[in-house]
matplotlib code that plots the C-alpha trace (Angstrom):
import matplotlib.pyplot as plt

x = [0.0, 1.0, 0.4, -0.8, 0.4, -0.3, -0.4, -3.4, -3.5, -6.2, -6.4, -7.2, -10.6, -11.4, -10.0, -11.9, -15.0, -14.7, -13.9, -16.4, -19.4, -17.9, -19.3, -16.3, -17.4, -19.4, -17.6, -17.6, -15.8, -14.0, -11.5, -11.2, -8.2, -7.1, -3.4, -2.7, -0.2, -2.7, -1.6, -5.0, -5.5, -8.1, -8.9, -11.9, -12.4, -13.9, -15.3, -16.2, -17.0, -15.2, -16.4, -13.1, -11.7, -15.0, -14.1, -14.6, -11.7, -11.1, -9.2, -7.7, -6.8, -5.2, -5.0, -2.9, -0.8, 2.2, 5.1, 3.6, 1.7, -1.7, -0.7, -3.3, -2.2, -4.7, -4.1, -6.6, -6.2, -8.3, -8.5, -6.9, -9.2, -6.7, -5.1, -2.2, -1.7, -3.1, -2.8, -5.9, -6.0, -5.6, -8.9, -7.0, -4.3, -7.9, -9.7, -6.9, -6.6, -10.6, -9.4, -6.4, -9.2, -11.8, -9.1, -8.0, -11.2, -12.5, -9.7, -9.2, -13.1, -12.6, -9.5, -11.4]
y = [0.0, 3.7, 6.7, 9.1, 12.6, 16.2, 19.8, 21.7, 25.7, 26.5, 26.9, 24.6, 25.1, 25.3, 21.8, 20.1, 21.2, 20.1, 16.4, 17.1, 17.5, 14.7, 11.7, 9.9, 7.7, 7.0, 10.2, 8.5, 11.9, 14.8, 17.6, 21.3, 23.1, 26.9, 25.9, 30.1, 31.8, 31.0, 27.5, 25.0, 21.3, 19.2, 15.4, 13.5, 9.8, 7.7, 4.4, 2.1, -1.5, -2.7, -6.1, -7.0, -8.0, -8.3, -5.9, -2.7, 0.2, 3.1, 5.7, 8.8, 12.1, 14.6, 18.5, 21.3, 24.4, 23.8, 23.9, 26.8, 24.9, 22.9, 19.4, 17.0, 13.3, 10.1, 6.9, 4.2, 0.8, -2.0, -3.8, -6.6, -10.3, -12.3, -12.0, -12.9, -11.0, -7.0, -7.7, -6.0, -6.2, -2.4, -1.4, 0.7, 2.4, 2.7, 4.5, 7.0, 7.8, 8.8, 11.9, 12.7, 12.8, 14.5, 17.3, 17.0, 17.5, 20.2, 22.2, 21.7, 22.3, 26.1, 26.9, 26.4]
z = [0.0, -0.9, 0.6, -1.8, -1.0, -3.2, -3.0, -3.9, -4.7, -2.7, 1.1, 3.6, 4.6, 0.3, 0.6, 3.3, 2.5, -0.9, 0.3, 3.4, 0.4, -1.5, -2.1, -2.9, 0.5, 3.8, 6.0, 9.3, 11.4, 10.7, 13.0, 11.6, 13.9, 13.5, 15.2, 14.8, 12.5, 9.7, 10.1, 9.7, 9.9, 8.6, 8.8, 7.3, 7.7, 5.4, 5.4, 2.2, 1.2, -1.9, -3.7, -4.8, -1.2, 0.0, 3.1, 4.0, 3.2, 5.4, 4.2, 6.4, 4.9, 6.2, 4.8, 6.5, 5.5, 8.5, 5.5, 4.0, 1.3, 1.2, 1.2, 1.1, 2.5, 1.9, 3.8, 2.7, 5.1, 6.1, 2.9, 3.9, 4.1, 6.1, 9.9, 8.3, 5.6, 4.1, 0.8, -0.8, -4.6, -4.8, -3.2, -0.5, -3.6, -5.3, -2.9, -2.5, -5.8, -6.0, -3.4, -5.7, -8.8, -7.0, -6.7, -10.2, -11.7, -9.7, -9.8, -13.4, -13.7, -12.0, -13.7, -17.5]

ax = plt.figure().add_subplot(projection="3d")
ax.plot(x, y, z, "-o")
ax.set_aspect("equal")
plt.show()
């Protein structure tokens, strides 16, 4: 499993909201924080059931601005049908890669 990791030009907030309305997945909790200095973090979880491995993904993602940037960060995990093993057929890679396109697409969408 990767980590998928990207920067976004536009802030924060702009940025979790837009994943917050998503329905990319089930959100299951979120955390907004003003840490001061214009600094800002966000964190969504979401939670979704994927055929393939016959299990249900959850995939963290984290959004903040502490290096002066918006970086956005998307764990998925959980994907995994053994004790023994978290092999997952890609449904975790998968499900980060609809955050990464949910970006893409919008952004390209306001730019046009």
């Amino acid at each position: 499993m990767k980590n998928t990791e990207f920067e976004v030009n536009i802030s924060v907030k702009e940025a979790f909201d837009l994943l917050e309305g998503s329905d990319i997945a089930d959100l299951v909790d979120t955390e907004f924080k003003e840490l001061g200095d214009g600094k800002q973090l966000g964190i969504l979880i979401f939670g979704k059931y994927y055929m393939r491995v016959k299990n249900r993904v959850s995939l963290v993602v984290i959004i903040d601005n502490i290096d002066g940037y918006t970086k956005v960060k998307a764990i998925g995990s959980g994907g995994g049908r053994s004790f023994f093993t978290d092999f997952d057929w890609g449904a975790s890679d998968s499900f980060e890669n609809e955050v990464e396109r949910l970006f893409n697409e919008t952004l390209r969408s306001s730019n046009s």
